[in-house]
C-alpha positions as CSV (number, residue, x, y, z in Angstrom):
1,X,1.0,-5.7,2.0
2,X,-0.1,-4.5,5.2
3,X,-2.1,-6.5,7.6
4,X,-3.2,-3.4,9.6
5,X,-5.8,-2.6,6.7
6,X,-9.5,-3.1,7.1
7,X,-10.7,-5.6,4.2
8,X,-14.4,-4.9,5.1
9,X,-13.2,-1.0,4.3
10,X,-12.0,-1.9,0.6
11,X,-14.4,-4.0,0.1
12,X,-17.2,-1.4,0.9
13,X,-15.5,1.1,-1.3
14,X,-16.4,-1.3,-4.0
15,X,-13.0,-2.6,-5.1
16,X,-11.3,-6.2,-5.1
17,X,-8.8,-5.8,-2.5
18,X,-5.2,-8.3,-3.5
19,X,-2.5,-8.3,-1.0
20,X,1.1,-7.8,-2.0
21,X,3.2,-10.7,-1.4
22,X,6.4,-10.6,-3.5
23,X,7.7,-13.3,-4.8
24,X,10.8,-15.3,-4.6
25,X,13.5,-13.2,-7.0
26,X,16.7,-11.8,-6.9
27,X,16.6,-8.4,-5.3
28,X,18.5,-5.8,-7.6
29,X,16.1,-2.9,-8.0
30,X,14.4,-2.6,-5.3
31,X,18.4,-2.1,-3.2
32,X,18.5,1.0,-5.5
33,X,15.7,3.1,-3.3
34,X,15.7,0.7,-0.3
35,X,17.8,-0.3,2.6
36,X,19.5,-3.2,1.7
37,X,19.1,-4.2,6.0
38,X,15.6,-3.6,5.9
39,X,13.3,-7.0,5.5
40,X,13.2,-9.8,2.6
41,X,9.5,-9.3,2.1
42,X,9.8,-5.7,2.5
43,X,12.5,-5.5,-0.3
44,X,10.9,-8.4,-2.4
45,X,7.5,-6.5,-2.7
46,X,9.3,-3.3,-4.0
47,X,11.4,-5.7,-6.7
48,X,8.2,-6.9,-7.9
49,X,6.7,-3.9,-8.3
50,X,10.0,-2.3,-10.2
51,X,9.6,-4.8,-12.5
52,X,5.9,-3.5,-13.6
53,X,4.4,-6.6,-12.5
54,X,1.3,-4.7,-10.8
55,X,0.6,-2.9,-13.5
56,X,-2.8,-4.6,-13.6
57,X,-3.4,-2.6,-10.3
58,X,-5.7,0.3,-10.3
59,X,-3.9,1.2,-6.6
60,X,-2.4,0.6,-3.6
61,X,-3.6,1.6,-0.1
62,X,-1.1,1.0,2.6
63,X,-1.1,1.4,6.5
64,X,1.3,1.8,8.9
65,X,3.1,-1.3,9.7
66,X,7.0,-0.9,9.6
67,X,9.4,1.4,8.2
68,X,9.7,-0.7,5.2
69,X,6.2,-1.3,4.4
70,X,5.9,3.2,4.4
71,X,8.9,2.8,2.5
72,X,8.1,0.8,-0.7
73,X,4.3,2.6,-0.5
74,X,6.5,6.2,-1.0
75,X,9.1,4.6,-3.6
76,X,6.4,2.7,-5.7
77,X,4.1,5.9,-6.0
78,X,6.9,7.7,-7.3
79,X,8.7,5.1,-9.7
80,X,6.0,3.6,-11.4
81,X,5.4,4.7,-14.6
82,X,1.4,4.5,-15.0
83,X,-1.0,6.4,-12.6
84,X,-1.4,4.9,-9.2
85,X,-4.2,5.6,-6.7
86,X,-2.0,5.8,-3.7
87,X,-4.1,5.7,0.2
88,X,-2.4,5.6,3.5
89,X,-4.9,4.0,5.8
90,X,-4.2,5.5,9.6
91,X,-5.2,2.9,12.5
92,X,-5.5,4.5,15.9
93,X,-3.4,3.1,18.2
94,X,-5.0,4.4,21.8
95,X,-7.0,7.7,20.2
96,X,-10.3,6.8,21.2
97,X,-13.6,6.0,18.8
98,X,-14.6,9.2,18.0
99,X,-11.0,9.4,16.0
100,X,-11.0,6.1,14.4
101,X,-14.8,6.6,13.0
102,X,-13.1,9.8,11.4
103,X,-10.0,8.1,10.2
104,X,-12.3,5.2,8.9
105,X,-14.6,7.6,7.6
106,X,-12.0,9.8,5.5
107,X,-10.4,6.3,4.1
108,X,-13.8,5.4,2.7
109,X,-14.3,8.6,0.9
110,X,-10.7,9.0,-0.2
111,X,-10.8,4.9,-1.7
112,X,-14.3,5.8,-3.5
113,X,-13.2,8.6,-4.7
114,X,-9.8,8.0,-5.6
115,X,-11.0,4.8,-7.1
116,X,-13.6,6.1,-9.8
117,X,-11.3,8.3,-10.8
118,X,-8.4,5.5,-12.5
């Protein structure tokens, strides 16, 4: 869902990255554990998900983005009903290169790991 995620990252880790769009339905569930003020897409996302419509996903790795985006990434790791590999990519905003190789560097071995394990 996130655009702040390095595709070259997920890719690396050996795994088909597919962004979370949503879809175009009525938003019932998703107001249940969401701020109904907080964004369409936000919300949308979430709705999808409630309805077990990613259930062909092995995981969802999410970054930083908005307060709606950390939102539905907490909320969907906790509703679902099957086991989710759930990563919460940190990007740097003025830390320097030395922490950004770590944060990069700790993604990549928690997406291999995590991975192989579903």
């Amino acid at each position: 869902m996130c655009t702040n995620i390095p595709e070259e990252l997920i890719y690396a880790a050996g795994i088909l990255p597919v962004r979370l769009t949503g879809k175009p339905v009525d938003i019932v569930e998703a107001n249940k554990h969401h701020a109904i003020y907080m964004c369409h897409h936000a919300r949308s996302v979430m709705e999808v998900g409630l309805l077990d419509e990613y259930e062909c996903l092995d995981g969802i790795v999410n970054a930083y983005g908005c307060e709606g985006s950390c939102n539905i990434f907490q909320v969907l790791g906790l509703v679902l009903a099957f086991d989710f590999f759930l990563n919460f990519f940190v990007s740097p905003i003025m830390l320097g290169q030395t922490w950004l190789k770590g944060s990069i560097c700790r993604s990549y071995r928690s997406l291999s790991k995590g991975w192989k394990n579903t």
